[in-house]
C-alpha positions as MATLAB code, in Angstrom:
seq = 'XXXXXXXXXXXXXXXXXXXXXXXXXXXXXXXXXXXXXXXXXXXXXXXXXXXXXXXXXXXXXXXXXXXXXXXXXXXXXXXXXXXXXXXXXXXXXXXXXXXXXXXXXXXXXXXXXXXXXXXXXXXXXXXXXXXXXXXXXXXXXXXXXXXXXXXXXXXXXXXXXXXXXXXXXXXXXXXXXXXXXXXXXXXXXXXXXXXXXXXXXXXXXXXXXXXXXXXXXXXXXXXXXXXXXXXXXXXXXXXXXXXXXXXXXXXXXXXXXXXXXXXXXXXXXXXX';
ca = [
     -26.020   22.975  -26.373;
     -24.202   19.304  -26.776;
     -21.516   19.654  -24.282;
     -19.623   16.812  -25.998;
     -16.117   17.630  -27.314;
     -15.649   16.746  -31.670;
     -12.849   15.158  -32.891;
     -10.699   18.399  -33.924;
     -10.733   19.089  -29.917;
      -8.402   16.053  -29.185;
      -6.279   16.040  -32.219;
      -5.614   19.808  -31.167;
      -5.150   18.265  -27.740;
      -2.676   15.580  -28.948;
      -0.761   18.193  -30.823;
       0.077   20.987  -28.589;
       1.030   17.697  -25.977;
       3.541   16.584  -28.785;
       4.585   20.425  -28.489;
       5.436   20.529  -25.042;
       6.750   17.328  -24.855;
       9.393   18.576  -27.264;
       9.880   21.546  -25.519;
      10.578   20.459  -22.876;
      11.385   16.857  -22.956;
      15.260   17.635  -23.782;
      15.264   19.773  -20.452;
      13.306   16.820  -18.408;
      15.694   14.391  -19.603;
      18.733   16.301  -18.653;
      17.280   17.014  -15.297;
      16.311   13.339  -14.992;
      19.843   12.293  -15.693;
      21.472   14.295  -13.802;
      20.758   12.397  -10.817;
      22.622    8.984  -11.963;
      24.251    6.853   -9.439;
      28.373    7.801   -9.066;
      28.858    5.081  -11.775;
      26.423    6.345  -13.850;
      26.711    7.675  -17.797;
      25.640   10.193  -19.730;
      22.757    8.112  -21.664;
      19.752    5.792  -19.927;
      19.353    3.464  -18.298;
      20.238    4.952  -15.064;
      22.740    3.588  -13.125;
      21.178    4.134   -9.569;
      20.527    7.453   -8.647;
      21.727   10.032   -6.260;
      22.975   13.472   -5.834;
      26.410   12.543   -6.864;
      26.889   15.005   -9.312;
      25.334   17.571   -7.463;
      28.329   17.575   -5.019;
      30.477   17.116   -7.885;
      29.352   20.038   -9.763;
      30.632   22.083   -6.258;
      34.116   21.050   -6.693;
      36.083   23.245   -8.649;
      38.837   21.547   -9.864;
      36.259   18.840  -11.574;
      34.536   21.603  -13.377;
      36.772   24.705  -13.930;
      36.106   27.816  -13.916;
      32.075   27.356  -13.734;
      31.253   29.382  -10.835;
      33.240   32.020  -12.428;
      31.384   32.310  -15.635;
      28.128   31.990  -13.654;
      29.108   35.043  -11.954;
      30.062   37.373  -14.900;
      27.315   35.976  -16.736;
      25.149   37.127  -13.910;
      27.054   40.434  -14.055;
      27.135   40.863  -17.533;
      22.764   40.148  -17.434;
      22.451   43.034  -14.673;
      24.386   45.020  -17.118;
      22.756   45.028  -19.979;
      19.109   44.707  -18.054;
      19.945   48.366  -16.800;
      21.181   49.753  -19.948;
      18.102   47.894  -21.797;
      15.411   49.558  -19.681;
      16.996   52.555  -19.388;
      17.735   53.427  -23.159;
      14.206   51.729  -24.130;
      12.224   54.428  -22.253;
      14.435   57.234  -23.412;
      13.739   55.826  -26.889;
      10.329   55.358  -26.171;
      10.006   58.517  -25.146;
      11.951   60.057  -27.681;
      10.018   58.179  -30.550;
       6.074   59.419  -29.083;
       6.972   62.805  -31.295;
       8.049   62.351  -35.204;
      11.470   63.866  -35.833;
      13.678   64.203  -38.766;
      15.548   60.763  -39.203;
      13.079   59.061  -36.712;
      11.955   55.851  -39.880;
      16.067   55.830  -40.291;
      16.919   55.412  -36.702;
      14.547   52.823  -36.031;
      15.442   50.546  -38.943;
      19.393   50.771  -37.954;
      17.895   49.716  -34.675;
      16.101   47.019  -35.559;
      18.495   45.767  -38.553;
      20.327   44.482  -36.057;
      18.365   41.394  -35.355;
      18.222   40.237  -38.783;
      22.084   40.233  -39.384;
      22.961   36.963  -38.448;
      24.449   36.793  -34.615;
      28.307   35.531  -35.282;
      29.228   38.309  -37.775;
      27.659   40.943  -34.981;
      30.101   38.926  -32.769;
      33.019   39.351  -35.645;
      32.566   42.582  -36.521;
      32.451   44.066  -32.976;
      35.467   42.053  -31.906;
      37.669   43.425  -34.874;
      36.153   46.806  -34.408;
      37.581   46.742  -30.799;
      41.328   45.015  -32.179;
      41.471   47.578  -34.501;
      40.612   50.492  -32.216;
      43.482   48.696  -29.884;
      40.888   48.221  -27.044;
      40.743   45.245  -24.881;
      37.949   42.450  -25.833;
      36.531   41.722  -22.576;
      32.878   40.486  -21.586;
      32.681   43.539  -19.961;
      32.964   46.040  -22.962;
      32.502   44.707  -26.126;
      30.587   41.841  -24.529;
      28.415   44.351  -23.425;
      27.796   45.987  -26.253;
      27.409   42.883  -28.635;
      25.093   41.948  -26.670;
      23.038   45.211  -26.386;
      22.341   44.711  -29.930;
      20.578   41.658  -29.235;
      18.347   43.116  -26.182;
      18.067   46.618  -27.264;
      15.637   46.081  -30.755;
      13.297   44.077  -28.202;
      13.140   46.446  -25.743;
      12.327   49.580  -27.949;
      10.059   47.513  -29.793;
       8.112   46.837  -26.077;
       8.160   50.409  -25.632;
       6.487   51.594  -28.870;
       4.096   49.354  -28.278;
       3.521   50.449  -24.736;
       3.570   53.902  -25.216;
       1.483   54.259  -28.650;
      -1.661   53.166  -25.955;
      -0.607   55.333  -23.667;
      -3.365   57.997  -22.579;
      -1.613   61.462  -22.065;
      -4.699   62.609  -20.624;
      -2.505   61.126  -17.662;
       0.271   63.644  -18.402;
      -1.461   66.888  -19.216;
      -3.365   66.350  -16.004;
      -0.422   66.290  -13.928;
       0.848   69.549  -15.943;
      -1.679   71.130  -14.864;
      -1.474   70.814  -11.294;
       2.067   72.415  -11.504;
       3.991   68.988  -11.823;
       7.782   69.609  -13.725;
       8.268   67.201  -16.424;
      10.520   65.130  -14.443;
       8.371   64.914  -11.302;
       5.499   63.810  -14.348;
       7.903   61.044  -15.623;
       8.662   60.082  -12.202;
       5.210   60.357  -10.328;
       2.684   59.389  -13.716;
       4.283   57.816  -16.790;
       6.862   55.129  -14.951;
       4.262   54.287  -12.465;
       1.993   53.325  -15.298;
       4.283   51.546  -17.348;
       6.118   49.919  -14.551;
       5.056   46.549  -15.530;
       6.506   46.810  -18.951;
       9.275   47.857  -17.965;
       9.854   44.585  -15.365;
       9.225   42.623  -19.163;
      11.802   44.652  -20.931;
      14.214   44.088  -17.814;
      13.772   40.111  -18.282;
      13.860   40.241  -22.001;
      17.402   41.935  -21.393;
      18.529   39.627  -18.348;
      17.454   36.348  -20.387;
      18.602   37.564  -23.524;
      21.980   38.396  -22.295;
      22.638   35.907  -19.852;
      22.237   32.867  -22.794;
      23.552   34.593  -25.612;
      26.110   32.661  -26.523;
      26.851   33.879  -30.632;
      27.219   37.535  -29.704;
      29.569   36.797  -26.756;
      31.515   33.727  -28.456;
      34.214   36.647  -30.392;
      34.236   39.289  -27.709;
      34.435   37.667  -24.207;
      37.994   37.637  -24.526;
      40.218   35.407  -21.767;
      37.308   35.288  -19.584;
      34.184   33.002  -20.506;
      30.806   33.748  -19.748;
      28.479   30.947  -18.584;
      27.113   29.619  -22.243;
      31.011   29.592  -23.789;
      31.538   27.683  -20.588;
      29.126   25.319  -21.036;
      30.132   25.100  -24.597;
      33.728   23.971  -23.787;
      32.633   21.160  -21.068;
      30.651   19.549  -23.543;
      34.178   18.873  -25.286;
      36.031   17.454  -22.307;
      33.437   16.660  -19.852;
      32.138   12.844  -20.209;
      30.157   12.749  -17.383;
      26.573   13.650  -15.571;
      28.204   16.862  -13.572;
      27.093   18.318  -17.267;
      23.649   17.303  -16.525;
      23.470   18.808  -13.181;
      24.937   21.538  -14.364;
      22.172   22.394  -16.891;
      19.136   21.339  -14.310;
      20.838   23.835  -11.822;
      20.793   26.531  -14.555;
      17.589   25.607  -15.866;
      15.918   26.111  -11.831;
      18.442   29.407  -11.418;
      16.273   30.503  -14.730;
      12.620   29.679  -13.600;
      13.507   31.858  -10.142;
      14.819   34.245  -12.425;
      11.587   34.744  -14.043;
       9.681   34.287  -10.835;
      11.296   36.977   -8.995;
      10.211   39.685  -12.056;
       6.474   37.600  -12.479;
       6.197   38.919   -8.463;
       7.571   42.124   -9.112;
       4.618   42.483  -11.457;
       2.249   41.276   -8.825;
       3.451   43.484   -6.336;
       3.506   46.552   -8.807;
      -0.045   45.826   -9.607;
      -1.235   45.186   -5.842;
       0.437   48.627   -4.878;
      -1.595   50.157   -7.766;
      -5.119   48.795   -6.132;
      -4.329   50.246   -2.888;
      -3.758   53.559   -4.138;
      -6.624   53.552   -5.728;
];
């Protein structure tokens, strides 16, 4: 067999480069940036280089209330992660047997992604003025945003559990297992890497949603509105470092759950 390569193989080659390079060039070049010299601007060519705007970014009074958004953003992501996981098994669960309503529910579920993400945003923000409740991050924030993470999390579920084998469960029945010890000690076992997926989608999701949170955050910004406002007053590259420090605080982010999967799966192969 001629092991040479045809000309389709390198225009395919070219083409997903061009695709990376555009997905990620606009993150490179911030991060790239963001080390300019003290005198530096926000465009090339770089005007030395150091960590300038590094230390910068550490001072509050040049940056606001950053460190404050990162941490209810942070909050706000643990809080819907939870509520995501937990409500996407129960739903998964629930949805394994057909019930009266069950097409309805799921497309009021779902609808929600397709309504575009500002009028989600407006309506729950009025709903909550109306109802003479405060709008906070914390509640309808929350909730907003749970109608972003939700639809992807059930969706993970059905998927997961219409392969399930409940061979698994009925075997566990019959050795005198309750139904909680089987959901405990058989079915979350199994799907425990699925569920560390659903927990990211609902982390990520939430903590750079910025449409859903823009009407209902209330005095208090999370990290995206944040952002948002400093690209109206800041002028320098303390922006820049900003977004490479957020970028790297999202890659661990997503490397702490990719080795929760790895350990999940290693404690599986001992047990075995």
């Amino acid at each position: 067999m001629d092991g040479r390569r045809g000309l389709g193989f390198y225009v395919l080659a070219a083409f997903f480069a061009l695709f990376v390079l555009f997905l990620y060039g606009p993150t490179i070049t911030i991060a790239i940036l963001s080390f300019q010299g003290p005198q530096g601007g926000l465009t090339f060519p770089m005007n030395g280089s150091s960590l300038h705007w590094f230390r910068n970014l550490f001072e509050q009074q040049a940056v606001g209330d950053i460190w404050g958004s990162f941490r209810r953003s942070v909050a706000l992501g643990l809080m819907v992660m939870v509520t995501t996981v937990v409500v996407s098994v129960m739903g998964g669960l629930a949805f394994r047997t057909r019930f009266k309503g069950s097409t309805l529910v799921f497309y009021l579920v779902i609808g929600s992604l397709i309504i575009p993400s500002i009028l989600i945003s407006l309506g729950v923000g009025i709903l909550f003025n109306q109802a003479d409740l405060d709008v906070h991050w914390s509640t309808s924030g929350f909730g907003s945003q749970l109608t972003w993470t939700l639809p992807f999390g059930l969706l993970i579920m059905f998927a997961v559990f219409n392969r399930f084998n409940s061979a698994y469960e009925e075997a566990a029945r019959d050795l005198g297992a309750s139904p909680w010890q089987t959901i405990r000690h058989v079915v979350l076992p199994i799907i425990g890497p699925s569920l560390i997926g659903v927990a990211l989608f609902g982390f990520t999701l939430s903590y750079d949603e910025f449409a859903r949170t823009l009407l209902t955050a209330g005095s208090y910004n999370t990290l995206p509105l944040e952002i948002y406002g400093m690209t109206t007053s800041v002028t320098t590259p303390v922006l820049y470092a900003l977004g490479t420090l957020t970028t790297v605080f999202s890659f661990f982010i997503i490397g702490v759950f990719l080795l929760s999967v790895w350990w999940l799966e290693r404690s599986k192969r001992r047990k075995k």
